[in-house]
N, C-alpha and C positions, 0 to 999 in steps of 0.2 A: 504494500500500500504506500506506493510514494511520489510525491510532483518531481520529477527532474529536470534538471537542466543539463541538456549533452553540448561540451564543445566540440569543437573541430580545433583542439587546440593550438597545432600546428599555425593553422586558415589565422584563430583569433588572434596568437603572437607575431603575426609576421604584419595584421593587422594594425599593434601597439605600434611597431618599429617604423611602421609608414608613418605613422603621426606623427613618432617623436621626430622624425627625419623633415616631415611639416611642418613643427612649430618648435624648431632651438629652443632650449630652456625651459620645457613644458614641466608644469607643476602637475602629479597624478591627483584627480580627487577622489576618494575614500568616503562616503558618508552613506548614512540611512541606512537602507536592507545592503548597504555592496552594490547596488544595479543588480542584483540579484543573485551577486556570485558571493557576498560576505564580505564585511572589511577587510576578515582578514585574508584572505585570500587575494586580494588587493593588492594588501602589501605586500604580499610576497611575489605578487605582476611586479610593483614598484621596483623591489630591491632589483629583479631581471632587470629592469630599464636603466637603473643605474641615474637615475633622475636626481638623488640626494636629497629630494624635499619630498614631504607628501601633504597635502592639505584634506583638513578631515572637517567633517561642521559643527562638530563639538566637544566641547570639554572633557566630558565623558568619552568619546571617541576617543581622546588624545590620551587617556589613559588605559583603554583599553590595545589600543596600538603600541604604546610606545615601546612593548617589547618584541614587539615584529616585524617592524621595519628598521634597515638599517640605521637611515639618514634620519634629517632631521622633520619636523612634525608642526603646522602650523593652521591656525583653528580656523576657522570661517565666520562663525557667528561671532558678532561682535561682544569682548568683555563687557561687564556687568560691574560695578563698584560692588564687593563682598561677596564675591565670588571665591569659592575655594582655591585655593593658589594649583595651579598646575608645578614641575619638574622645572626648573628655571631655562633649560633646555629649548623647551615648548614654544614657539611666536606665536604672540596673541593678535589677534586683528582688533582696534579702537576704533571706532564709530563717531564718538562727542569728546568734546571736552572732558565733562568729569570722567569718564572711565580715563581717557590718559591719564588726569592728577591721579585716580586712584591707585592706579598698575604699580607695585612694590618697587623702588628706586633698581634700576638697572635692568628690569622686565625687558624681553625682545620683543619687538613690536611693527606692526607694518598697519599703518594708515589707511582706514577705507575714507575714500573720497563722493560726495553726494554729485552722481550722475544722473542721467536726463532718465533713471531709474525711478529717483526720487522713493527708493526703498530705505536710506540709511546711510549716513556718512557726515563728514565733517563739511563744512562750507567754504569758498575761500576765504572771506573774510575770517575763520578760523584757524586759517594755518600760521598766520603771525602770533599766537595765543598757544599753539603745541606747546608742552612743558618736555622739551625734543632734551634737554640735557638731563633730564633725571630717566631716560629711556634709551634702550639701544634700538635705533632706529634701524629698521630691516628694510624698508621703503614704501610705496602707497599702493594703493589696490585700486584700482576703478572694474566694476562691474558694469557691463553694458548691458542696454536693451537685446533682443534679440532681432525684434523686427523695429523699421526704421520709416513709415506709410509718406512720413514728412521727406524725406530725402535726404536728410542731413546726413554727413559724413561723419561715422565715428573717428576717423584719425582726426578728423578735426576738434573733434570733444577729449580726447585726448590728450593734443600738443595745446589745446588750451590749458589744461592739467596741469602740464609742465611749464609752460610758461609761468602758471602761478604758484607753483612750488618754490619754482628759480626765483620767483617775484618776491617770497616771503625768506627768502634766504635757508631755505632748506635745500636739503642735497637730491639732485635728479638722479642720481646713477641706477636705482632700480625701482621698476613698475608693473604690478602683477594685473592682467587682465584677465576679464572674461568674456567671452562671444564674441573675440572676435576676429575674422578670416586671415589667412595665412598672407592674402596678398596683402592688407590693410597692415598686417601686421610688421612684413619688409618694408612697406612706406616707412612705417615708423623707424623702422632701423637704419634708413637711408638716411633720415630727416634729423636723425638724434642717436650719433655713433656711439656716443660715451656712453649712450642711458644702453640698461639690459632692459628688455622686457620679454615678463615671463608669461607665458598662457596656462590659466588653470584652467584642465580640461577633463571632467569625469565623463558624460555620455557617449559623445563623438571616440573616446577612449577605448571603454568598454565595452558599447554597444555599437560602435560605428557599422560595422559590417556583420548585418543583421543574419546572411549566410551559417554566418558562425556558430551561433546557439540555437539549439532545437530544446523546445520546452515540451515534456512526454510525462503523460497520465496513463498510471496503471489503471487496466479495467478490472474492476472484482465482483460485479455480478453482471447477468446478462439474464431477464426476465420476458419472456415474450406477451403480448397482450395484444385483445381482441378491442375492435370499436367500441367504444362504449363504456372499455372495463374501469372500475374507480383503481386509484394510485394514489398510494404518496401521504405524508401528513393533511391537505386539506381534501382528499380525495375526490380531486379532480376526473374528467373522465378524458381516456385515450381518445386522441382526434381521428384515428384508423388505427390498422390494424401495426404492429410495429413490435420495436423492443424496448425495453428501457433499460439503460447501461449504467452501471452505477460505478462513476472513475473516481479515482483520489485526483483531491482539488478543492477545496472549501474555503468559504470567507476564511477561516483562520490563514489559508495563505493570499488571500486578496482575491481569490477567483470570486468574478461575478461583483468584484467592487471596484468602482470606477472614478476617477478624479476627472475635477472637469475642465472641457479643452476650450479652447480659443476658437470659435468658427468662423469661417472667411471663404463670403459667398452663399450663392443660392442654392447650387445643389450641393452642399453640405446639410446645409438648415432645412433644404426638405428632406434629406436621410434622417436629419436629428426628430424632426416634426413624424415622421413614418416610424423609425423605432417607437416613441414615444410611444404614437397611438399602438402600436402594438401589443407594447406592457399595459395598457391600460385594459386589455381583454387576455393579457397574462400570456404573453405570443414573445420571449426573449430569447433573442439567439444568443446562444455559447459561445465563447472561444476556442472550443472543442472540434475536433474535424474527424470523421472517417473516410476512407477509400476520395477521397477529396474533395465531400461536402461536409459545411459547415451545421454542426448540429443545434437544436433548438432545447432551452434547459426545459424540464420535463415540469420541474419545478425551481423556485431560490435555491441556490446552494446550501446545502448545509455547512456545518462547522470543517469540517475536513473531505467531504465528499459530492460531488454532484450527481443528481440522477440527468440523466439526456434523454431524448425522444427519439429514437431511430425508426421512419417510417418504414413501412414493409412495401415490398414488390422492387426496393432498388439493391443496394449493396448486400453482401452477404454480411451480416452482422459479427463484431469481433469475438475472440472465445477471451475468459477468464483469463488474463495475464498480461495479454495483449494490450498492446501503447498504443493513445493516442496522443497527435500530436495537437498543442494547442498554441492559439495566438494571444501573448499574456504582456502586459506593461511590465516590463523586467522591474524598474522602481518603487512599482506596487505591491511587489508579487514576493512570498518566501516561500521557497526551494526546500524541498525535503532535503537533496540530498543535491550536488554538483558532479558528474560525472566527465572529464577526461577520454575524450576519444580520440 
């Protein structure tokens, strides 16, 4: 009874080494479920890359890592004034003001900077105000948008950055970004020899080439049923004649739990508008596939299992054991088990 994840490991390392050959100085990132392979599993990608940093999103992350990676370890969520002290080792990312005054004198520390994110960061008029001498300053971080509908040019929101870094007398040599493209990113390097900039990059990472990972569902019952017959906790009735397939997969690991997307455009929004009304008369397609149709939940998921609908008169139905394979949010989703192929 288990959800797995199979790699193609070979496929997925040689996958890592393109990136990093993409973006010089890329910072690995570590957080949440792993992308669905583990943190720590992560880091031991990391130590392969030989990258020397890893960025994780939490505190707690940064103590559960610190013994598995080789190099060094730096947080993503911004400090907290009274925050348990991390390993002095650890860089902490500062957001405001007071969290810099608060950071224990000699803290290493790298600067989030408030981008056209407008999620969190320092402002310019605050960079002349850093208490930069009671901190070992590691350098600034800007987070980007992903999408850009305005046209503006992120190197241009960037070398504004620096300009006001230089402006307030603090030191440009390193800048950690995020989102943003390889080519945007040699502008920068062309434009500002001295500065290093670093790209923290977890999805495109680990998930870039989706080839890679095959997510598979054990099957552990297989129940045949007539039109009509009642099933299931609200005993509902069979829509024909068919099977019902009861796979490992349950809300406990995200299956059938969904975060919600950004939609762009009309036929999205009439897919979004058509599921809908579907689950309204209780009609939810699965992530679940056989012989290579996508299957319909028979009912919600339960805690660790799904039941499916497999109608009768098409595929021959799988036996007892038998994997299927499913289409799953890796960052949603925990994995019984990671398998190595």
């Amino acid at each position: 009874m288990t959800l797995s994840l199979q790699l193609d490991t070979a496929r997925w390392r040689a996958h890592q080494r393109s990136v990093l050959a993409e973006f010089p100085g890329l910072v690995p990132v570590a957080k949440g479920n792993g992308y669905g392979l583990g943190n720590l599993r992560l880091a031991e990608e990391a130590n392969r890359l030989g990258t020397g940093l890893l960025a994780v999103g939490t505190a707690d992350e940064a103590r559960t890592l610190a013994g598995a990676f080789d190099g060094e370890l730096l947080v993503l969520t911004p400090y907290r004034p009274g925050e348990e002290p991390l390993p002095a080792e650890v860089i902490r990312t500062v957001a405001h003001l007071e969290a810099a005054r608060a950071l224990p004198t000699g803290s290493r520390a790298v600067v989030e900077c408030m981008t056209s994110m407008r999620r969190h960061g320092v402002s310019t008029a605050d960079l002349a105000r850093l208490p930069v001498d009671g901190l070992r300053l590691e350098g600034f971080a800007l987070h980007l948008p992903l999408d850009r509908p305005d046209g503006s040019d992120p190197v241009a929101e960037v070398a504004d950055w620096v300009t006001a870094v230089a402006a307030a007398g603090l030191p440009t040599d390193r800048f950690f970004l995020s989102h943003l493209g390889s080519a945007d990113l040699a502008r920068l390097a062309r434009r500002y020899p001295d500065t290093e900039f670093r790209s923290r990059i977890g999805t495109r990472l680990w998930l870039g080439d989706v080839g890679a990972l095959t997510a598979l569902a054990t099957v552990m019952d297989v129940t045949p049923v007539a039109k009509g017959d009642r099933y299931g906790y609200r005993q509902h009735r069979a829509p024909s004649d068919g099977h019902l397939l009861v796979v490992s997969g349950g809300t406990a690991h995200g299956v059938g739990l969904e975060a919600p997307k950004y939609v762009h455009g009309m036929l999205p929004r009439a897919k979004g508008l058509a599921r809908a009304g579907l689950a309204t008369v209780n009609r939810t397609l699965s992530p679940y596939a056989w012989a290579g149709r996508q299957l319909w939940f028979a009912e919600p998921p339960h805690m660790q299992v799904s039941i499916l609908f497999l109608p009768g008169g098409g595929a021959k139905p799988p036996a007892i054991g038998d994997e299927l394979e499913l289409n799953t949010r890796h960052t949603t989703t925990h994995f019984d088990r990671v398998v190595d192929a």
